[in-house]
C-alpha positions as CSV (number, residue, x, y, z in Angstrom):
1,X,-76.1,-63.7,105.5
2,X,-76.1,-64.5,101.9
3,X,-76.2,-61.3,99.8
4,X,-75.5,-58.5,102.4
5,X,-72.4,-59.1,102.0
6,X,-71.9,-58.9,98.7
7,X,-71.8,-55.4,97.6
8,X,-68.7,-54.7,97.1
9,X,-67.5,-52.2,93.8
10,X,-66.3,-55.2,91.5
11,X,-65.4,-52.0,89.4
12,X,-62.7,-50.0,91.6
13,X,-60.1,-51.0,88.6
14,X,-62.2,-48.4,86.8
15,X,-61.1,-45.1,88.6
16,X,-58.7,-44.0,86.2
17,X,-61.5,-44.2,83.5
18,X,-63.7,-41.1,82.3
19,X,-66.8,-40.5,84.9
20,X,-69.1,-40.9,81.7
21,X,-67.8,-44.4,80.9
22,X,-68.1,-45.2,84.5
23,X,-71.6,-44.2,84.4
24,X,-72.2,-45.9,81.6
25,X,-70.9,-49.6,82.9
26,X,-72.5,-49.3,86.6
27,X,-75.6,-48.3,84.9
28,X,-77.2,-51.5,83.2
29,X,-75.5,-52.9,86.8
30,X,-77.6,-50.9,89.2
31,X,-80.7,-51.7,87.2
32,X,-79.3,-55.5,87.8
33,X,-79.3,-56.0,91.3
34,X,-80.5,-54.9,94.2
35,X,-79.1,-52.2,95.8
36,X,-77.6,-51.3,99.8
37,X,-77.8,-54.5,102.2
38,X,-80.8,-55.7,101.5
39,X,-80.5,-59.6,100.7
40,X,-81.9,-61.4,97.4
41,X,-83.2,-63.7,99.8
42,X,-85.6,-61.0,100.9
43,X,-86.4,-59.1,97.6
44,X,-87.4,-62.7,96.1
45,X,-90.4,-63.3,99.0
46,X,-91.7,-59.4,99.1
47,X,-94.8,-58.7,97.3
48,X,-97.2,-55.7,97.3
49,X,-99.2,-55.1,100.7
50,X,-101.9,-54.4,99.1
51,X,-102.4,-57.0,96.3
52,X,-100.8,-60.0,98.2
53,X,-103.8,-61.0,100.3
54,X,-106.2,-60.6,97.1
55,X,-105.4,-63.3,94.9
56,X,-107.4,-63.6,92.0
57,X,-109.3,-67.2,91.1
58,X,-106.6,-69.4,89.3
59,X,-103.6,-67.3,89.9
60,X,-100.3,-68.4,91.5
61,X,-100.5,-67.5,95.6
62,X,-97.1,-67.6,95.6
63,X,-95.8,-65.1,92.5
64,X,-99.1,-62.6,93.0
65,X,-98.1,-59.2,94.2
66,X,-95.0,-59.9,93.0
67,X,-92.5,-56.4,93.4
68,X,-89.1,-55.5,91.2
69,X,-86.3,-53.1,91.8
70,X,-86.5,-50.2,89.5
71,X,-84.0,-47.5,89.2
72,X,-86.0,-44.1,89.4
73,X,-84.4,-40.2,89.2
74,X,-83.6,-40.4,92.5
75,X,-83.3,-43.2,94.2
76,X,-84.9,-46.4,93.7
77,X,-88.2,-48.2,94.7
78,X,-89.9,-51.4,94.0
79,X,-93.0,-51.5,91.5
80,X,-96.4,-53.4,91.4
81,X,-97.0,-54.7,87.9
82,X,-100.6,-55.6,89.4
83,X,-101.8,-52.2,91.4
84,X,-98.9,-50.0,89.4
85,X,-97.9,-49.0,93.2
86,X,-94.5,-48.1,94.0
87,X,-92.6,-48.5,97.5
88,X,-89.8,-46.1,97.7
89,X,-86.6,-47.9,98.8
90,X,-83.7,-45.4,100.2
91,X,-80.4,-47.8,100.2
92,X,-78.8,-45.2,103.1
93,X,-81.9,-46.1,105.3
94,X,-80.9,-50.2,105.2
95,X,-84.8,-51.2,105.3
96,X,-87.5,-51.5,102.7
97,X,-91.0,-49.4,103.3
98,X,-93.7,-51.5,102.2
99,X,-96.7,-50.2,104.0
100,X,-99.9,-50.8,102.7
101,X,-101.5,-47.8,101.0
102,X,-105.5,-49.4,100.7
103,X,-108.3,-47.0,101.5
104,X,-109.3,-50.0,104.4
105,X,-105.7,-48.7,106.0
106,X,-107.0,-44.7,105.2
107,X,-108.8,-43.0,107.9
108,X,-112.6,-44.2,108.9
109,X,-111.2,-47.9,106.7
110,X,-111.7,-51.3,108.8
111,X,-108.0,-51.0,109.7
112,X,-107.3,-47.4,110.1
113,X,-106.2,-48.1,114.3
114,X,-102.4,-46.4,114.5
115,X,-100.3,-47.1,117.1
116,X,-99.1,-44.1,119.2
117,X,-95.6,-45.5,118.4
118,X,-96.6,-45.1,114.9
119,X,-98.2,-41.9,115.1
120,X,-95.9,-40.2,117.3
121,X,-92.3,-41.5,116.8
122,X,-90.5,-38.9,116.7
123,X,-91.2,-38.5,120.4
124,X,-91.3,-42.3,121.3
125,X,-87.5,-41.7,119.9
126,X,-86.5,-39.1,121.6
127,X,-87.6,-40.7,124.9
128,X,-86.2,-44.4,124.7
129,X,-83.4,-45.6,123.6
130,X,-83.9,-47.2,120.5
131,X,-80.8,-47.0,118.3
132,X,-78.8,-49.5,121.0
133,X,-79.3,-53.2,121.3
134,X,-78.1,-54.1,124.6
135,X,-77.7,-57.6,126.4
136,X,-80.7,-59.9,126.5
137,X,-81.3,-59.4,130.1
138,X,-84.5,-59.2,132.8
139,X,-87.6,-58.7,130.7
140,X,-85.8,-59.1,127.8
141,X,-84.1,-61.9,128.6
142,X,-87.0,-64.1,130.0
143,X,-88.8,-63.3,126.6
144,X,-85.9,-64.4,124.7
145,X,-85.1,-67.5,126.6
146,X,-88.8,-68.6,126.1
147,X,-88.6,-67.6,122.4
148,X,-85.9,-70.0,122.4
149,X,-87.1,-72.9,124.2
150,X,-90.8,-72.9,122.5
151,X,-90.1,-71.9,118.5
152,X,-86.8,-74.2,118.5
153,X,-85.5,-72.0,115.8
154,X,-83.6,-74.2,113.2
155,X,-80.4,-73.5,110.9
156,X,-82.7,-73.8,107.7
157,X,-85.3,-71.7,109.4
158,X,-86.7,-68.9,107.3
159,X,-88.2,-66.8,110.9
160,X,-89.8,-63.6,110.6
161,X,-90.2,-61.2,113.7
162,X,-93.6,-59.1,113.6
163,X,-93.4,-55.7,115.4
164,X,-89.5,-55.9,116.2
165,X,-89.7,-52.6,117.5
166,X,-85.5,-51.8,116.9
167,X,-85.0,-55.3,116.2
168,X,-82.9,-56.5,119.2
169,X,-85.2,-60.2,119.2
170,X,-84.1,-60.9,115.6
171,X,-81.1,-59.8,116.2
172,X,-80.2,-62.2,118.9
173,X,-81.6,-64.9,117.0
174,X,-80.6,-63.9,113.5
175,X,-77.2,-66.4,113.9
176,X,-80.1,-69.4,114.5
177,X,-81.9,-69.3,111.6
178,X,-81.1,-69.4,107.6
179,X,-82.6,-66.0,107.2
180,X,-83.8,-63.8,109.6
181,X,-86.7,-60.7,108.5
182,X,-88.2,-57.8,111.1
183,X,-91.0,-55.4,110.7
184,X,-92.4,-52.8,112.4
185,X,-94.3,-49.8,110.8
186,X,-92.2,-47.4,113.0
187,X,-89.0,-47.2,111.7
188,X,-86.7,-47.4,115.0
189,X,-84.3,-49.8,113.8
190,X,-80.7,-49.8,116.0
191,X,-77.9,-49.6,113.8
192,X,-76.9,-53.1,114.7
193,X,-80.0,-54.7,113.2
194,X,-80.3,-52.8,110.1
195,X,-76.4,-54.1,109.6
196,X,-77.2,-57.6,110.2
197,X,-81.0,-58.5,109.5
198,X,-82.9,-57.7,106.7
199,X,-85.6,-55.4,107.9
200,X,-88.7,-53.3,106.4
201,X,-91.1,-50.7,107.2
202,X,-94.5,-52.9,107.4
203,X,-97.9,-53.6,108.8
204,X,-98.9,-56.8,110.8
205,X,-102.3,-56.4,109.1
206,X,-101.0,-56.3,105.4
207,X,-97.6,-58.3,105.4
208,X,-95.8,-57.7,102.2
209,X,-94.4,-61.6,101.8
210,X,-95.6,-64.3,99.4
211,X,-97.8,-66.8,100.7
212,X,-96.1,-70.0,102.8
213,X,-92.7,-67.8,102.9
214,X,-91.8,-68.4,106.3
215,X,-91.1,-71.4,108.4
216,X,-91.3,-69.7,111.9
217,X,-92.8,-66.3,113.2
218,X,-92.8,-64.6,116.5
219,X,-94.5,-61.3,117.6
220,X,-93.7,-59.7,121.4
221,X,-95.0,-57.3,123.0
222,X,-97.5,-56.3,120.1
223,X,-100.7,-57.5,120.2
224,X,-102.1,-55.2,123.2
225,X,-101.3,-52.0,121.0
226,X,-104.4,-53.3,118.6
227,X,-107.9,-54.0,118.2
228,X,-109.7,-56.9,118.3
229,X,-110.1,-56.8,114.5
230,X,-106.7,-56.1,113.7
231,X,-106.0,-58.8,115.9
232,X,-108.1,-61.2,114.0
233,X,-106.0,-59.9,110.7
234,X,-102.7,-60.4,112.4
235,X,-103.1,-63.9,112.8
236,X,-104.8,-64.7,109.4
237,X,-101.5,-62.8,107.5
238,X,-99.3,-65.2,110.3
239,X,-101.3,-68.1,108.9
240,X,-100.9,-66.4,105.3
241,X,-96.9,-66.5,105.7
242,X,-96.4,-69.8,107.2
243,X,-95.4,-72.9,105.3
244,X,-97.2,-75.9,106.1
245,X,-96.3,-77.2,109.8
246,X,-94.7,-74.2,110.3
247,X,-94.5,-72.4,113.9
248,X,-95.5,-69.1,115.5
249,X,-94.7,-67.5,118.9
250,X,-96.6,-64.9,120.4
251,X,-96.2,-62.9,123.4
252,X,-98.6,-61.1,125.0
253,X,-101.2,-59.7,127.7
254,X,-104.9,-59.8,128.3
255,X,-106.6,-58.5,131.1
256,X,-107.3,-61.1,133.4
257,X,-105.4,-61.5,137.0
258,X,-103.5,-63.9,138.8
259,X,-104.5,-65.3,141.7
260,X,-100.9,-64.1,143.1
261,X,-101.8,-60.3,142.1
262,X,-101.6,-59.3,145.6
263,X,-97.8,-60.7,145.3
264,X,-97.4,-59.3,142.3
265,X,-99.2,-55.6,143.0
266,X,-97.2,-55.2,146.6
267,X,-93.6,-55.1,144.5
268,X,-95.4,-52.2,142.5
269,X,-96.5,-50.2,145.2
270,X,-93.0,-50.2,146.6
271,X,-91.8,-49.2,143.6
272,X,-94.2,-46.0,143.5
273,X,-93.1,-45.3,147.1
274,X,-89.1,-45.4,145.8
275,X,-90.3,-43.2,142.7
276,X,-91.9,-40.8,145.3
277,X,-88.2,-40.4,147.1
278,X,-86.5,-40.1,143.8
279,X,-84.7,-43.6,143.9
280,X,-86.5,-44.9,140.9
281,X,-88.0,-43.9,137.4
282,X,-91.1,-45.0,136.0
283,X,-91.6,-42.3,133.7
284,X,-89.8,-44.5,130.2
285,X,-92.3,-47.7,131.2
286,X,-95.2,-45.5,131.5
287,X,-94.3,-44.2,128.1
288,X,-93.9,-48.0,126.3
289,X,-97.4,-48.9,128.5
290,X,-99.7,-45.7,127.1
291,X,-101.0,-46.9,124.6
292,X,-102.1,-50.6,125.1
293,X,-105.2,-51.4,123.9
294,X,-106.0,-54.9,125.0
295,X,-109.1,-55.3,123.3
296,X,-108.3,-59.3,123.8
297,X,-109.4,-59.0,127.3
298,X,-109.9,-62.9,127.8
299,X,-107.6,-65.5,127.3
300,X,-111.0,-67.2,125.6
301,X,-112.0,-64.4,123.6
302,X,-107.8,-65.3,122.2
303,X,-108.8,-69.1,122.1
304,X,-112.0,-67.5,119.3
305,X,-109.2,-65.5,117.5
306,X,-106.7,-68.5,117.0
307,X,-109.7,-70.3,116.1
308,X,-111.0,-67.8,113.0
309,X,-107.5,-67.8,111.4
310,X,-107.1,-71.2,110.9
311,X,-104.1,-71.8,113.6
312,X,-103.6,-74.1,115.7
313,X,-102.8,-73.9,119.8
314,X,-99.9,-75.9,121.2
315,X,-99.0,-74.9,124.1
316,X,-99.4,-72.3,126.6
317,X,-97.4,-70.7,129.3
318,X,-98.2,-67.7,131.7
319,X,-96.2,-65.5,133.4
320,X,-97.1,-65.0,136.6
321,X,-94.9,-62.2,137.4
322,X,-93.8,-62.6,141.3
323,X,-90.2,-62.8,140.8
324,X,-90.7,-60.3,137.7
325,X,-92.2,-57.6,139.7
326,X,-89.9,-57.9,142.4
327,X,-87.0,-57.4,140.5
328,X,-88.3,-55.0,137.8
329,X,-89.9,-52.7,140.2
330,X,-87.6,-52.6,143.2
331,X,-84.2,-54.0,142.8
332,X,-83.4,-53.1,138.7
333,X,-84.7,-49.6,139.6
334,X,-82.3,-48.9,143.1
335,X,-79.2,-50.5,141.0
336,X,-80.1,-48.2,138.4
337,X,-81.0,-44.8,140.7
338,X,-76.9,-45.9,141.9
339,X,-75.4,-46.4,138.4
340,X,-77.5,-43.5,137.4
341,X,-75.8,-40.9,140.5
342,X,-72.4,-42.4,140.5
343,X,-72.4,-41.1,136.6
344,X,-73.4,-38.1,137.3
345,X,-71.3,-37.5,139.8
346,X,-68.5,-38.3,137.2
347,X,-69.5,-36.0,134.7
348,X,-70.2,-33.1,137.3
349,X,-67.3,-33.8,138.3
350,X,-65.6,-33.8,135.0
351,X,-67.4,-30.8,134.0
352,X,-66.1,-28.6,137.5
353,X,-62.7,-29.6,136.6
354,X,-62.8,-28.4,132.8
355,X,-64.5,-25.2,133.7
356,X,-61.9,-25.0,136.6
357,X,-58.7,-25.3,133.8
358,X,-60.5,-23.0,131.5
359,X,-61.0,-20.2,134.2
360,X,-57.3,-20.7,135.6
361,X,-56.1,-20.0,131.5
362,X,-58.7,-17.1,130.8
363,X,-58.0,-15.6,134.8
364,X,-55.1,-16.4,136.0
365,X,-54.2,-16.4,140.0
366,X,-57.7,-15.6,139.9
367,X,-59.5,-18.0,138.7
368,X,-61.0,-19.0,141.8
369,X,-62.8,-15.7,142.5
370,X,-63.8,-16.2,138.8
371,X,-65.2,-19.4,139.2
372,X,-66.9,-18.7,142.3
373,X,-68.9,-15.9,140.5
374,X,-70.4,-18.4,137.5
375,X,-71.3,-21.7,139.6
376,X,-72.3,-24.6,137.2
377,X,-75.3,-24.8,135.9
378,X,-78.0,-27.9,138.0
379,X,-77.8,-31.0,135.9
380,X,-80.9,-31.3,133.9
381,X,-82.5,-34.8,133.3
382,X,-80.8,-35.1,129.6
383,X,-77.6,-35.1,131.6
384,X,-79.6,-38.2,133.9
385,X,-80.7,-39.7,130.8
386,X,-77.2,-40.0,129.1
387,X,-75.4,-40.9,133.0
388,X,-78.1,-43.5,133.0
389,X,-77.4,-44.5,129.1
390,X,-73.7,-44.6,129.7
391,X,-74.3,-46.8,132.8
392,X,-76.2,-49.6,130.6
393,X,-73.4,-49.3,128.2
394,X,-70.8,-50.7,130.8
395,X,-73.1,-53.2,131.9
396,X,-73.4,-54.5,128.5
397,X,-69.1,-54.3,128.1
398,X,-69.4,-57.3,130.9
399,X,-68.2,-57.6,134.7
400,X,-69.8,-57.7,138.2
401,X,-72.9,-55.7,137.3
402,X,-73.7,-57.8,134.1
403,X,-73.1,-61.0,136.3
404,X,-75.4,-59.4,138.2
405,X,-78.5,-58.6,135.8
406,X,-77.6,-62.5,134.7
407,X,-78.6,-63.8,137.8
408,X,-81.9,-61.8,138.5
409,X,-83.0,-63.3,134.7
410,X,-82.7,-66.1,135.9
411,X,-84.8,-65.5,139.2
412,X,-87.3,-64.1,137.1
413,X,-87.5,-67.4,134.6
414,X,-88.6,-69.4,138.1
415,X,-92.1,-67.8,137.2
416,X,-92.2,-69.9,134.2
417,X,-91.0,-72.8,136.5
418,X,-93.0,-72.7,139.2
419,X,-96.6,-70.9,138.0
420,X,-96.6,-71.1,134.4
421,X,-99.9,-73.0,134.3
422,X,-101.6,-70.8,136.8
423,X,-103.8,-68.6,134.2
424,X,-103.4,-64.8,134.2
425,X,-102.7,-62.4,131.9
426,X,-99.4,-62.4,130.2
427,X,-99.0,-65.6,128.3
428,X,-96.4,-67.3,125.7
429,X,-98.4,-69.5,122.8
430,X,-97.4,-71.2,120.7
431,X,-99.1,-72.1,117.1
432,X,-98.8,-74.3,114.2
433,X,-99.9,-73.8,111.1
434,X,-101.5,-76.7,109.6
């Protein structure tokens, strides 16, 4: 990508010279240029959250709002000549925070809804593994295929990816397009991303890009986390960012049911009953479910939303999820309850063997008298959680088990195939700005 690439020292010639004339040369430079990996492509489309969507009568769209690096005592951030707001930039972190700071985003304001992933990240963290992109597979790779197949991302694409959680969809895609930008106002970016994509800290409500900046959006997995009204903003700041005839993909639920729920609801029940016997763990997509809204609760009440923000409906698809539920709840979880124990196994294993050598050394000939007197420890479920983290590692390093996951994507796409007209709740759109 152009310009994250570029910042190299063009003055390592200079370490011989005095540290005050060093100073003095990289100091007019810092003030130059924008600093860590984010891209000039993305520092010349930012723009104030707050001013962006107010543009005065007469004024350019495009350059109002408009944000510049500024070198401050520590550190750097980028200014507002309109508002006089700054947005601290930390080049270490890889990501710009441009959150909107308006008193309608304050608490008891029009928009003041938070996300429990925004409110309580630090524990959303803790629990899920955030800071790894793995292999576009199952859920993930059904959402990305269709992603695919309905933006038809394009090599002079600009695309931006709203709510890209740790920014594994733009990732994927970021080779596609000409320049690839994710947000999500909870910072959980995996390493990859940050190192590859040009990310920042932002609100779907308030998007901090110039009008007509982006030729192709996408959003998954966001819009049951908010309101009706911050629904209705979402789509006017997609409509906002869009060039003329540009695209945007949403994914989504509302709250209506198939007419195969009975299908769909007897592969969750088994599930629950493997859960009960300890052969599977529901516990992580509890978590990433608690705290959907889906204030949308029609797929007509969506139809009024499109409608008020000036977009246009192409196409729809459900997903009607038979093959989903199937393989989500019942045959993903018992591969995973094995992967999971033949790890742990390994590492108990592991662990009796070191405490073994380190009781022979410290005991002697009687070391087993020792080690009978301070038995392990029961593995605790942090040890699970890093057996089961280890186990998606080598599923993602390829072989029979990948091959595996492969083929049950693929089972899962023939929900698309074979109901995707059939209305329920989940649903792919896809919209055009005009």
């Amino acid at each position: 990508m152009e310009g994250r690439d570029a910042h190299l020292n063009p003055f390592a010639s200079l370490t011989m010279t005095p540290p005050f004339l060093i100073l003095a040369l990289l100091y007019p430079y810092l003030l130059a240029r924008e600093p860590g990996l984010i891209s000039d492509k993305l520092l010349k489309i930012v723009r104030c959250p707050d001013c962006v969507a107010r543009v005065p009568a007469g004024a350019d769209a495009r350059a109002w709002g408009s944000l510049t690096m500024e070198h401050t005592g520590d550190g750097y951030a980028l200014g507002c000549a309109g508002c006089g707001r700054r947005y601290p930039y930390n080049p270490k972190e890889g990501y710009l925070s441009l959150m909107p700071q308006g008193a309608e985003f304050a608490t008891g304001g029009e928009f003041a809804h938070t996300s429990d992933y925004v409110a309580h990240q630090h524990e959303f963290e803790a629990a899920l593994d955030y800071r790894h992109i793995s292999q576009p597979l199952l859920g993930a790779g059904v959402r990305n295929v269709t992603l695919r197949r309905l933006l038809q991302l394009r090599a002079n694409d600009a695309a931006l990816e709203i709510g890209c959680g740790n920014g594994k969809f733009a990732y994927w895609n970021r080779r596609r397009v000409n320049h690839m930008v994710g947000i999500d106002p909870a910072p959980l970016f995996a390493a990859e991303a940050i190192n590859a994509v040009d990310l920042a800290r932002a609100d779907a409500r308030a998007l901090p890009f110039a009008t007509a900046s982006f030729s192709a959006v996408f959003s998954l997995d966001v819009m049951e986390h908010l309101t009706t009204a911050d629904v209705v903003q979402m789509f006017k700041e997609i409509r906002r960012v869009l060039k003329p005839g540009g695209r945007a993909m949403i994914y989504s639920n509302t709250r209506e049911r198939s007419l195969l729920q009975p299908l769909i609801s007897g592969s969750r029940v088994v599930g629950k009953g493997l859960e009960r016997v300890g052969l599977a763990d529901f516990r992580r997509d509890r978590l990433r479910k608690s705290d959907h809204v889906k204030d949308v609760a029609t797929f007509d009440q969506l139809r009024a939303v499109i409608a008020e923000s000036g977009l246009q409906l192409e196409r729809v698809i459900y997903w009607n999820g038979v093959f989903q539920s199937l393989t989500e709840n019942v045959i993903a979880k018992l591969g995973e309850a094995v992967l999971t124990k033949a790890q742990a196994r390994a590492r108990r294993k592991a662990a009796l063997q070191a405490a073994v050598a380190h009781q022979h050394n410290e005991f002697g000939d009687n070391f087993g008298e020792a080690a009978h007197a301070h038995p392990l420890e029961p593995e605790h479920d942090a040890a699970a959680e890093l057996a089961r983290r280890e186990a998606k590692r080598q599923i993602a390093r390829g072989g029979l088990y990948r091959a595996g996951l492969q083929g049950l994507t693929r089972v899962m796409l023939l929900d698309l195939v074979f109901f995707g007209r059939m209305r329920t709740g989940p649903f792919f759109i896809l919209l055009r700005a005009e």
